[in-house]
ROTI-284485 format. One line per 4 residues: their letters; for each residue x, z, y of C-alpha. Coordinates in steps of 0.25 Angstrom, whole numbers, plus 2048, in hexadecimal, padded with zeros to 3 digits. Layout:
<sites>
a> X,Z,Y ~ ...
</sites>
This chain:
<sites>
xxxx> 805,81A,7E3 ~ 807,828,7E3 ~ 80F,832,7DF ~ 80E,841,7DC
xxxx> 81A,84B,7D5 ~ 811,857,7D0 ~ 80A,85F,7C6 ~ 7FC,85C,7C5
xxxx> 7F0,866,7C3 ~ 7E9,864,7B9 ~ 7DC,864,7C2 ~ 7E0,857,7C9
xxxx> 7E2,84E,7BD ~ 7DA,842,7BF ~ 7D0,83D,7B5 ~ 7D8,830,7B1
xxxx> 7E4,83A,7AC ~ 7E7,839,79D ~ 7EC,83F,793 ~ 7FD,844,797
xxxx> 800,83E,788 ~ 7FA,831,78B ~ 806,830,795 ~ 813,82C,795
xxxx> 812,833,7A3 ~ 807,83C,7AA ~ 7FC,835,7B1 ~ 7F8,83A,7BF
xxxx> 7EB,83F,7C4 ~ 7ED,836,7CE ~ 7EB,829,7C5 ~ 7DD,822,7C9
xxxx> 7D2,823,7C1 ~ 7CF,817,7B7 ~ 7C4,812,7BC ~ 7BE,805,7BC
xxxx> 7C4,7FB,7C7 ~ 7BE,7EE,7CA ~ 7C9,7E1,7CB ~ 7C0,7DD,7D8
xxxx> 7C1,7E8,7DF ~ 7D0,7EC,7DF ~ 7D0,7F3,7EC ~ 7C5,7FE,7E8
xxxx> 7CB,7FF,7DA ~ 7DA,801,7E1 ~ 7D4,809,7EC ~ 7CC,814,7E2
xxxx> 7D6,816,7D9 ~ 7E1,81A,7E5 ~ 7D9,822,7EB ~ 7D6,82A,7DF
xxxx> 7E4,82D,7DE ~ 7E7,82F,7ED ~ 7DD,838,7EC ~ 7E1,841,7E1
xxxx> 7EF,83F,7E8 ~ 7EA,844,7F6 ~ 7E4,84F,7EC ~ 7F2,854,7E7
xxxx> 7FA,854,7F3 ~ 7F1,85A,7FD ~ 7F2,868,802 ~ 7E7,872,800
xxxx> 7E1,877,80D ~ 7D9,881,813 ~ 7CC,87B,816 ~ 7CA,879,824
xxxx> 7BF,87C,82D ~ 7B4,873,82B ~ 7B0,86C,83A ~ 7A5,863,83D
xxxx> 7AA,855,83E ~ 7AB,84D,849 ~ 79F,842,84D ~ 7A0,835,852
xxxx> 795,82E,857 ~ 794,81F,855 ~ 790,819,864 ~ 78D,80C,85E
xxxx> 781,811,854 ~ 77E,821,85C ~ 781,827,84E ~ 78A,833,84B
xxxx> 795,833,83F ~ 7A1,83E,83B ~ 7AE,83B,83D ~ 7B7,83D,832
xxxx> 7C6,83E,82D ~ 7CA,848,837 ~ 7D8,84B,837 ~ 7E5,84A,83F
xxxx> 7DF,842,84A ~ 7D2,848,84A ~ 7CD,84B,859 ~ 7D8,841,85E
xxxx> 7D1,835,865 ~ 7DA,82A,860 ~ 7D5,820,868 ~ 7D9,826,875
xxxx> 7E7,829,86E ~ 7EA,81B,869 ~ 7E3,813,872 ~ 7E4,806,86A
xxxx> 7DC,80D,860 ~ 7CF,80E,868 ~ 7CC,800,865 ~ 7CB,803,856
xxxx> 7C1,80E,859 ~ 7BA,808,862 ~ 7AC,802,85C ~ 7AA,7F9,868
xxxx> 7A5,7E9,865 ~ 7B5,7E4,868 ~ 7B9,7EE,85B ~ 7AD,7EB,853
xxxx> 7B1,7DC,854 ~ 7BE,7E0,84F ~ 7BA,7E9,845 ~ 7B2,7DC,83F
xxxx> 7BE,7D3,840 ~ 7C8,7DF,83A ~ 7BC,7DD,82C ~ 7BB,7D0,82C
xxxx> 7C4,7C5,827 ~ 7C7,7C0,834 ~ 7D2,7C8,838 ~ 7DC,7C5,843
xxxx> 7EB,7C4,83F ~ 7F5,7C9,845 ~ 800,7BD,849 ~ 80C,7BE,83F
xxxx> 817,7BF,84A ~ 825,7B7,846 ~ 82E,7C2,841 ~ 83A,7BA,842
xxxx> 847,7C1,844 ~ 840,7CF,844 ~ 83D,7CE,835 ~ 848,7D7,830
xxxx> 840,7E0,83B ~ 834,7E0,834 ~ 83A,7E1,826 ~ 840,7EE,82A
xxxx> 84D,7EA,82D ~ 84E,7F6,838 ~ 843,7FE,82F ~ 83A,7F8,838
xxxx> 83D,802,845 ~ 838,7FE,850 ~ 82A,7F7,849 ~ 821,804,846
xxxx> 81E,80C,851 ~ 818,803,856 ~ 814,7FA,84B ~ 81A,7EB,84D
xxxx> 80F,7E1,84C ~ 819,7D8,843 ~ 81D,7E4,83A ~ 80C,7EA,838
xxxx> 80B,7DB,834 ~ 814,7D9,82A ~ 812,7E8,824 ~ 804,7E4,823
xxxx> 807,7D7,81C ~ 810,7DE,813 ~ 803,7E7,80F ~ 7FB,7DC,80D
xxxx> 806,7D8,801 ~ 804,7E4,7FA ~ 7F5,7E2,7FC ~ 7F6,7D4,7F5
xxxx> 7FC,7DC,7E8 ~ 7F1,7E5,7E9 ~ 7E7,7D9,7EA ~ 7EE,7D3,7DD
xxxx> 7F0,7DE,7D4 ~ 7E2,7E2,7D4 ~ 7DB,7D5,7D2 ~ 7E2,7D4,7C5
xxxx> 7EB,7E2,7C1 ~ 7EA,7E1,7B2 ~ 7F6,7DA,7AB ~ 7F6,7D5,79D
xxxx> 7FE,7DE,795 ~ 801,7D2,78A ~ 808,7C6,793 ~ 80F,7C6,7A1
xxxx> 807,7C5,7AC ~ 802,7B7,7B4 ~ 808,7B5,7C2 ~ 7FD,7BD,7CB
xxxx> 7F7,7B7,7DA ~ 7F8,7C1,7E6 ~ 7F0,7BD,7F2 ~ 7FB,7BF,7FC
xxxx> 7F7,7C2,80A ~ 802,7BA,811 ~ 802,7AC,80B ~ 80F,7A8,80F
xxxx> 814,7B1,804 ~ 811,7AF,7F5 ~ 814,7B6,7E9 ~ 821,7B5,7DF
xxxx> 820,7C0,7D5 ~ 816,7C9,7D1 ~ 81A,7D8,7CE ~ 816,7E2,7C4
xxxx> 819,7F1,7C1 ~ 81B,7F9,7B5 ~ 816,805,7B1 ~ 81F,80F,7A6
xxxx> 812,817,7A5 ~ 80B,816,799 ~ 7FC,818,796 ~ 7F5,81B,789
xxxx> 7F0,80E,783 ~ 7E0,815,783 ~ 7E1,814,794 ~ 7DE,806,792
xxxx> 7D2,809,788 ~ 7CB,812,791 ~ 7CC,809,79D ~ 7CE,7FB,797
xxxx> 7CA,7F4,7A4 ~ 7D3,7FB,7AB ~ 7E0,7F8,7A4 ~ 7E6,7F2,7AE
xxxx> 7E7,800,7B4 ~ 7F1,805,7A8 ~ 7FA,7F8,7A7 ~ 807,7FA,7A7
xxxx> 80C,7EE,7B0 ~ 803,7E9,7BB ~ 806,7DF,7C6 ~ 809,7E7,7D3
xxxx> 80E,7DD,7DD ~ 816,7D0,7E1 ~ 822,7CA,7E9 ~ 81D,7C0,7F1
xxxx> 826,7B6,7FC ~ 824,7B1,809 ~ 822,7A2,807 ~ 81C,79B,812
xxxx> 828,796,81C ~ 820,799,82C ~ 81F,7A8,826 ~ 82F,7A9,822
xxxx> 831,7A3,830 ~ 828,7AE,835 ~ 82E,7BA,82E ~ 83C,7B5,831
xxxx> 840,7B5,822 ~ 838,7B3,814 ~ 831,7C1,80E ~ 832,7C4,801
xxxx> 825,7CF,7FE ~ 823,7D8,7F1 ~ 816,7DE,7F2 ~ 813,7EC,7E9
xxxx> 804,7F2,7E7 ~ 801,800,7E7 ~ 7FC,806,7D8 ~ 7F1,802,7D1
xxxx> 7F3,804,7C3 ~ 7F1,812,7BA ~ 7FE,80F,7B8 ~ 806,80E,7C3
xxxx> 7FD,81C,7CA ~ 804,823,7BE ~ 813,81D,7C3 ~ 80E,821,7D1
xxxx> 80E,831,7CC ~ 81A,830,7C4 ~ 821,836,7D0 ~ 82E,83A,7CB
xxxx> 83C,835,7D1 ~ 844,82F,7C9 ~ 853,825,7C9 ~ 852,818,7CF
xxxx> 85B,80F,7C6 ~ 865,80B,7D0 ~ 874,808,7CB ~ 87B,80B,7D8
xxxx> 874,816,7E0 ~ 878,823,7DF ~ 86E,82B,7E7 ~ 865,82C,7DC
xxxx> 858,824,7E1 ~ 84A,829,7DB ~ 83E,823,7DB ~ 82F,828,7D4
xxxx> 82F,826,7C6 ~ 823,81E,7C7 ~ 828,814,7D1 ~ 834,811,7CA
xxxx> 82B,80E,7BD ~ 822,804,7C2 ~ 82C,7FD,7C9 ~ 838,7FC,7BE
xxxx> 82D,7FC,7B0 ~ 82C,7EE,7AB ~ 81F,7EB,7A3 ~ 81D,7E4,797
xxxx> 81A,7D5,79E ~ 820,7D8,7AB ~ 82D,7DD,7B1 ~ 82F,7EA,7BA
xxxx> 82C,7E8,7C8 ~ 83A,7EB,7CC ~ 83F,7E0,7C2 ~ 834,7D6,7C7
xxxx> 837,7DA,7D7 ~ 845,7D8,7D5 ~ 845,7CA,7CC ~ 83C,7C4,7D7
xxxx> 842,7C7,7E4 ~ 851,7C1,7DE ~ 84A,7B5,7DB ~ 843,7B5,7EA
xxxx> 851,7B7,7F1 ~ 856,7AC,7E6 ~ 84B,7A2,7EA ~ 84D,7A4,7F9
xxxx> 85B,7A8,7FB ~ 860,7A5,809 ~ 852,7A7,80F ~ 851,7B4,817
xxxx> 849,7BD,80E ~ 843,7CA,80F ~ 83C,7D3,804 ~ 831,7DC,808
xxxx> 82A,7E6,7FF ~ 81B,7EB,801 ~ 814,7F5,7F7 ~ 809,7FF,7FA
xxxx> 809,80C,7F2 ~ 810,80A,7E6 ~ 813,7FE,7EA ~ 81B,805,7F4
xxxx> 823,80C,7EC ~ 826,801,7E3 ~ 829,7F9,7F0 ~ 834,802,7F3
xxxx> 83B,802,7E4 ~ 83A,7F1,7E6 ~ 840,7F2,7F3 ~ 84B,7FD,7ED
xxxx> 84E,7F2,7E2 ~ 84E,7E2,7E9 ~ 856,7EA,7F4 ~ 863,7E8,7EA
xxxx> 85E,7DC,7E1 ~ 866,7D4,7E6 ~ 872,7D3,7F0 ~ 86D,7CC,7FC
xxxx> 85E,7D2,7FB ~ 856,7CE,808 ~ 850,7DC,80F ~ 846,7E4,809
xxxx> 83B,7EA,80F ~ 830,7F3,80A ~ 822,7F5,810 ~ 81B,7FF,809
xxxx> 80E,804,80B ~ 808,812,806 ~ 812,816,7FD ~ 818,822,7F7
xxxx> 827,828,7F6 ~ 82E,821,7ED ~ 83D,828,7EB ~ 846,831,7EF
xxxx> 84F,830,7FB ~ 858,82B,7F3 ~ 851,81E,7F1 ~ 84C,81E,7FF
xxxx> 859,81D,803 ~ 85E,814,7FA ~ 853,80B,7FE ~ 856,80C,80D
xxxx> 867,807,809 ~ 862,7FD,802 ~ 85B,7F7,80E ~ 84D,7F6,80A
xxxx> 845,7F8,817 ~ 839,801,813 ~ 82B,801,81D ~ 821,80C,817
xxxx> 813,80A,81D ~ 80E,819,81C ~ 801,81F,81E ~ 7FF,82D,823
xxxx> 7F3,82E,81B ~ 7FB,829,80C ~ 7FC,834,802 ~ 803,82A,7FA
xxxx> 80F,829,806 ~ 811,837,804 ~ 815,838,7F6 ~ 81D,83C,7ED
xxxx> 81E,848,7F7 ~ 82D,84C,7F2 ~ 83A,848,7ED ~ 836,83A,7F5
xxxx> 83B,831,7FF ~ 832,827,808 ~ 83B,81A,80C ~ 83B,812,817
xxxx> 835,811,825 ~ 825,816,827 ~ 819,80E,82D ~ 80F,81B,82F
xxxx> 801,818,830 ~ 7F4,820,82F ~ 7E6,81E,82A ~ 7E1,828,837
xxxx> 7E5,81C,83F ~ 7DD,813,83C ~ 7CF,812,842 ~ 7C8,80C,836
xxxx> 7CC,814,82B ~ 7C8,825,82A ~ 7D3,82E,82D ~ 7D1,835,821
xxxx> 7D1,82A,81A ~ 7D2,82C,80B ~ 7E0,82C,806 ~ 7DD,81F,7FD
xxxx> 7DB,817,80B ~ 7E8,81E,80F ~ 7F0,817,804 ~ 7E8,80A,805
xxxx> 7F1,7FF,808 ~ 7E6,7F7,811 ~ 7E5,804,819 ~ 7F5,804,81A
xxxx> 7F4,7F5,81F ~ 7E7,7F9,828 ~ 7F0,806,82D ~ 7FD,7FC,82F
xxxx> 7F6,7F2,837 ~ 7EF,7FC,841 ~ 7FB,804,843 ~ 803,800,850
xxxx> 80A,80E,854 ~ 80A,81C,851 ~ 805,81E,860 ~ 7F7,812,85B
xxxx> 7F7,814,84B ~ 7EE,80A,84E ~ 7EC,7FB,854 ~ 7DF,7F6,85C
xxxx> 7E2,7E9,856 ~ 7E5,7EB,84A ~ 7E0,7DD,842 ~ 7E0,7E1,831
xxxx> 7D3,7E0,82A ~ 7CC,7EB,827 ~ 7C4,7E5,81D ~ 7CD,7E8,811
xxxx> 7CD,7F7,816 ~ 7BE,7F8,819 ~ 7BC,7F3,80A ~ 7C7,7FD,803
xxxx> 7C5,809,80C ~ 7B7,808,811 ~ 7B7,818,80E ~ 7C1,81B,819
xxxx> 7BC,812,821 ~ 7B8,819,82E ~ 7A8,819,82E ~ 7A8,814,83D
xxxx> 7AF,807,839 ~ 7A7,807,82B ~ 799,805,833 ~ 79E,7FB,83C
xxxx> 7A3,7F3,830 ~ 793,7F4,82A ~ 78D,7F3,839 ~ 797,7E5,83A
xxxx> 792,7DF,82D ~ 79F,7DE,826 ~ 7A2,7DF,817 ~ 7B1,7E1,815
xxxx> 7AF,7E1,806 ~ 7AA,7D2,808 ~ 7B4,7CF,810 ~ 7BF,7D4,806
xxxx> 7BE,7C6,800 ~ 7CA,7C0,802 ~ 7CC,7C7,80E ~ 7DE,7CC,80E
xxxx> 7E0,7D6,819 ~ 7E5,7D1,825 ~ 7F3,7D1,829 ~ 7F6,7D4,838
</sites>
């Protein structure tokens, strides 16, 4: 989900590039190869093909240096087995000894039987659950009503919760989308079933979006299993309701969610480049709001069998406010990576669909500029309450570089905070949305980036990002026995 405004050398043009005729517009080198990918193992399949393009991404942007002096590295030595192994991903915090720093990290460090035991539970299924606390009156709080001043720095408990189980929606369109991402290009498409991970909400509306990129028709001949990759129209998320009445009761009013994936398709990676501003179609704004071309064209092109996402979004939550008028009602819009951006151009519309529009928030995670200050303003009059769940570490977070305007209030994290994964983490894992939830869920101030307790699996990440796993953590999930890829069956990440 990632954008770039600049010339290109010719040295850095990836493989999967054709020819510029065969384009309506210019693909990117950044595009993923086309490679086989397996309908079992969508994780992998979703994980190679992003880090391919971060990679090339992190390529481009990243200054050349003078080589630096090449030291010995630094040795730890396991007291458990006598044996000696470097330590790797030096950087900002090399030398510091965290644990004497932050004291509630010492416990995640520490390899003694009490954190083994914990280490077992955090990769198994039988992970605690933090209590969901009433919200009651404090709702509006939580929605961002005071853009969420006061809940941050240090993370409140109720807020890390409910920004996890927002995550967790975008998770379930993920889930969907890739155990079935093609879409028959003769008849519209069958409703679709998304595993929720909260069960008092279910599903009203699925959501697709549109491509204006055109591909040439031999794309599909060269790859025909993969032709999914070069639809047009493909499903990329839903609107879901809070249905179950001891759940309203506990969040003080009755949620409306629209969940947004991050990209998956050729298709949408060539919007994703398309990086020039240009007019938001507004009728009484006269600041001139601009947003990236390919944004806009995902989000406002209707496909052959299926409306624009911005048509789709819009019809529904009319009809939801209709159905449940007099009810206290709030929307909330999650998305990771594009989905973020689109997340903000949802928000930008329902924010004035309708006169008496309950409040709007955004939790958006990992995503890029979207506009210019002209239309992050505009979205901060029109009261939509924006929380950006940031990591230090996302090149994706950092671009377009220009010309663009970040909205809303930021939740920082960092992947050097957390004990299990490599500080030098690969920039994939950076942008992986179970590292964000992992991040979220151990963050508890800028003074401990990162809890003792925290109680979210690490099975899901152990499986994704087993390469940037530390290797200390790694052995003791073969010394303990423990097979996170068989315990992926049916295993949802915990909310807490």
């Amino acid at each position: 989900m990632q954008i770039i405004n600049s010339t290109i050398p010719a040295q850095n043009l990836s493989r999967f590039q054709v020819r510029r005729s065969s384009f309506k517009y210019q693909m990117s080198p950044l595009n993923p190869s086309a490679a086989k990918v397996s309908y079992f193992r969508p994780a992998t399949a979703a994980v190679d093909g992003t880090r391919r393009h971060l990679a090339n991404l992190d390529k481009l942007l990243k200054k050349t240096d003078t080589p630096a002096k090449v030291e010995p590295e630094p040795v730890f030595k396991d007291p458990n087995k006598g044996s000696e192994m470097p330590i790797k991903g030096k950087g900002l915090f090399e030398g510091l000894n965290l644990a004497r720093i932050w004291p509630e990290m010492r416990a995640a460090e520490d390899m003694s039987p009490r954190n083994l035991n914990r280490l077992q539970r955090l990769l198994s299924k039988t992970v605690e659950y933090s209590p969901r606390n009433s919200l009651g009156r404090r709702w509006r709080e939580y929605h961002g009503c005071n853009d969420w001043s006061g809940l941050l720095d240090p993370l409140d408990e109720n807020l890390r919760r409910e920004v996890v189980r927002y995550g967790e929606f975008v998770q379930s369109a993920y889930h969907s989308f890739h155990s079935n991402p093609a879409m028959s290009l003769n008849e519209a498409p069958l409703p679709r079933h998304v595993a929720l991970p909260d069960k008092s909400y279910k599903v009203t509306k699925s959501l697709y979006a549109t491509s204006s990129v055109g591909l040439p028709g031999w794309v599909d001949e060269v790859a025909p299993d993969l032709g999914w990759m070069t639809q047009r129209s493909s499903w990329m998320g839903y609107v879901a309701v809070c249905d179950d009445r001891r759940e309203i009761s506990r969040m003080g009013r009755r949620d409306i969610v629209i969940a947004l994936r991050g990209t998956a398709t050729c298709l949408e990676w060539a919007e994703n480049v398309r990086a020039q501003l240009t007019n938001i179609p507004t009728d009484t704004d006269s600041s001139d709001p601009k947003v990236e071309c390919g944004f806009l064209s995902l989000y406002k092109t209707a496909g052959a069998h299926v409306k624009s996402l911005s048509e789709s979004v819009v019809e529904e939550i009319r009809r939801l406010m209709e159905i449940y008028k007099g009810e206290t009602l709030s929307i909330s819009v999650t998305g990771h990576s594009l989905g973020a951006a689109l997340a903000l151009l949802v928000a930008d519309e329902i924010s004035v669909c309708s006169p008496t529009v309950p409040p709007v928030a955004v939790f958006s995670f990992g995503g890029p500029r979207v506009g210019n200050t002209a239309f992050a303003n505009r979205i901060t009059s029109r009261n939509v309450k924006v929380l950006r769940i940031v990591n230090s570490q996302d090149l994706i977070t950092q671009v377009p570089p220009v010309t663009y305007s970040h909205v809303g209030t930021e939740l920082r994290v960092e992947t050097k905070m957390s004990p299990y994964l490599k500080p030098n983490a690969d920039v994939a894992c950076c942008h992986d949305l179970e590292a964000y939830l992992h991040l979220v869920d151990g963050f508890l101030s800028s003074k401990c980036p990162f809890r003792a307790n925290a109680k979210r699996s690490l099975v899901r990440l152990v499986h994704d990002q087993r390469g940037n796993m530390k290797k200390l953590y790694m052995r003791k999930v073969k010394d303990l026995s423990l097979n996170p890829e068989l315990q992926m069956l049916g295993c949802l990440p915990s909310p807490s």
